[in-house]
N, C-alpha and C positions, 0 to 999 in steps of 0.2 A: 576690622583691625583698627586701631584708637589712631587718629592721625598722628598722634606723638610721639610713635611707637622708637622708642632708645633702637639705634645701630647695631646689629650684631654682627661677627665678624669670621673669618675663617681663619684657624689657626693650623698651618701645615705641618706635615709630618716631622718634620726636625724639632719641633718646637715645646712638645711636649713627650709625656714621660710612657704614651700608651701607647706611643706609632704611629696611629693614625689621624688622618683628619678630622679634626675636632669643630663643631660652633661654638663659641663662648656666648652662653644666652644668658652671662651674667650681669649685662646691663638690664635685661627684664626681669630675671627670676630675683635680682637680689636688690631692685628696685623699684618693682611694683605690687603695690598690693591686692593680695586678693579680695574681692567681694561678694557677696552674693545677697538676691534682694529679698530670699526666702530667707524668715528671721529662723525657721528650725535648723537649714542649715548651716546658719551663722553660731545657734544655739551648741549641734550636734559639734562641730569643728572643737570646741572646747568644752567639751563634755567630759575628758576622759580623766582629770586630773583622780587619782586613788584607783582608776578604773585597772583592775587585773585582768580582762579579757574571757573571766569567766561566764559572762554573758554570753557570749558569743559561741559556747563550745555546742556542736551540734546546728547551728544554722549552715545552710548548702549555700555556695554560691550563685547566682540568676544563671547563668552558665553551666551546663554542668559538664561542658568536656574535659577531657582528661589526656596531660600530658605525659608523655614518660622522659624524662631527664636523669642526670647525674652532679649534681651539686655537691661543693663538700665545703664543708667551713670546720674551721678549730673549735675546741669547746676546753673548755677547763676544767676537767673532770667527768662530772655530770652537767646537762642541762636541765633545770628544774622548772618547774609549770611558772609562768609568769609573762614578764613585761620585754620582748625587745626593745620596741619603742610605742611610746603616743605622742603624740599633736599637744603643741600649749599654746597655738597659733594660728592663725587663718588659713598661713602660710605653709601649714603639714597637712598634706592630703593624705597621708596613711597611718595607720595605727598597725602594729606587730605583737604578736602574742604565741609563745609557746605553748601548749596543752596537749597531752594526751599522746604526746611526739608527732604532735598535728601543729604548723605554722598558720598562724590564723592573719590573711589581711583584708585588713578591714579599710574602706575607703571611709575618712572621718567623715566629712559634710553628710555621708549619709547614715554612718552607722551599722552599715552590713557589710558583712562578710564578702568577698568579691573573688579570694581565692583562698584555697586550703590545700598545704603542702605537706604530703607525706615523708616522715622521716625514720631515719635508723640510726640509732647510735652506736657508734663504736669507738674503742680506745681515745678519750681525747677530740675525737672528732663527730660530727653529725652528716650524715647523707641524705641530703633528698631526693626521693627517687621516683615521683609524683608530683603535678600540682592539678588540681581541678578546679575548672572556672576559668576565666580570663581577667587580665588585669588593665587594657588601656585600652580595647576596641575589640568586637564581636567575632569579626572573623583574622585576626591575629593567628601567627603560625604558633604550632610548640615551642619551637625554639625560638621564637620574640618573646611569648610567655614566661620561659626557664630565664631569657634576660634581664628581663623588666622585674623577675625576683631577684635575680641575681645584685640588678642595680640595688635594689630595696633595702637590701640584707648589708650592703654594705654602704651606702648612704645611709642609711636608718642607724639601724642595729649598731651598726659597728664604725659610726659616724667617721667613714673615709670621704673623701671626695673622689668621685670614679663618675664616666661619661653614663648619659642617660641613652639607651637604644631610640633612635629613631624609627620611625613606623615608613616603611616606602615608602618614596615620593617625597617626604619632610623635607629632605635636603633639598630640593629646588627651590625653595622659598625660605630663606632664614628666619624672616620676622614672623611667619605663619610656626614655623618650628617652635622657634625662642616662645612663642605665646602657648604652644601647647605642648612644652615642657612645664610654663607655669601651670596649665591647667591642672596637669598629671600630676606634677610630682613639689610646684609649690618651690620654693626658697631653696629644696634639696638637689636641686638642680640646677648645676653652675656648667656643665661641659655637655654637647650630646657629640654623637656621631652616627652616620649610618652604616662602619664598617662592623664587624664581629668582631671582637679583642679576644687575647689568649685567655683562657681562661684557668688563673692558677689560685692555689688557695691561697685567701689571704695571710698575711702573717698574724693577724689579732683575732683573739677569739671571742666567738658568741659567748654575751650573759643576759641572764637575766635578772630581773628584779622583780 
């Protein structure tokens, strides 16, 4: 841990808009940068500019377990094969891509796939009703996996600000959290917590491009 590691702090349940107890790790996440001393992963992080995620269609996760969840996001109509999000910074560890009504993420610095979410459209809306793979450590539960998408889809995709799931134990050490919210998730990560939030559909919906 760098010895100049910025203060993070607890923010109590009054004080914010989700209930719960929150870290604010936005003295690290939105002040320090990321680096890495392998030049391909410095290459791959911004690699993606034009990139549609059609590369990607058909590569498996390293993981191949399988979640069953229930997610639901608004859509505008139809959702069309394309771009939730990519990276144009150090600072974006994930890349989002619709296809095939398969949610594809991709961790940038490496360029592979890491998980693939299965989806159903309906009326306006999309469901996910699957994810396979893991997205932030090996033996993670379902339901931290269905979170850690959940966070993605709306820090990403649907550029909200909403808390990052904590992994057990995180909370005992704030500066060890705050450091490995930057890892995971980069600049897109301003609040974590390690309570469970309600979980409602958002009011803005998924596009793509």
């Amino acid at each position: 841990m760098p010895a100049q590691l910025p203060e993070v702090q607890w923010i109590e349940l009054a004080g914010n808009p989700w209930g719960v107890r929150l870290l604010d790790v936005r003295p690290v996440t939105q002040h320090m940068l990321s680096t890495s001393s392998d030049p391909q992963c410095a290459a791959n992080a911004v690699s993606f500019g034009g990139d549609d995620g059609s590369s990607f269609i058909g590569q498996e996760p390293p993981d191949p377990r399988t979640a069953k969840v229930n997610l639901s996001y608004r859509i505008g109509g139809t959702l069309k094969d394309g771009v939730l999000f990519t990276p144009t910074a150090m600072e974006h560890k994930w890349a989002l891509f619709y296809h095939r009504r398969q949610i594809l993420c991709v961790r940038s610095w490496r360029r592979k796939v890491f998980a693939v979410a299965e989806t159903e459209e309906r009326e306006n809306s999309i469901v996910i009703s699957q994810i396979r793979g893991v997205l932030c450590a090996e033996q993670e539960e379902p339901e931290f996996t269905a979170r850690v998408l959940d966070f993605l889809l709306r820090s990403h995709a649907l550029d909200l600000v909403y808390p990052v799931p904590l992994l057990p134990g995180l909370e005992q050490d704030p500066g060890k959290a705050a450091l490995w919210c930057l890892s995971c998730f980069g600049n897109r990560a301003q609040f974590a917590t390690s309570e469970i939030l309600a979980r409602e559909v958002p009011e803005k919906a998924l596009h793509t491009r």
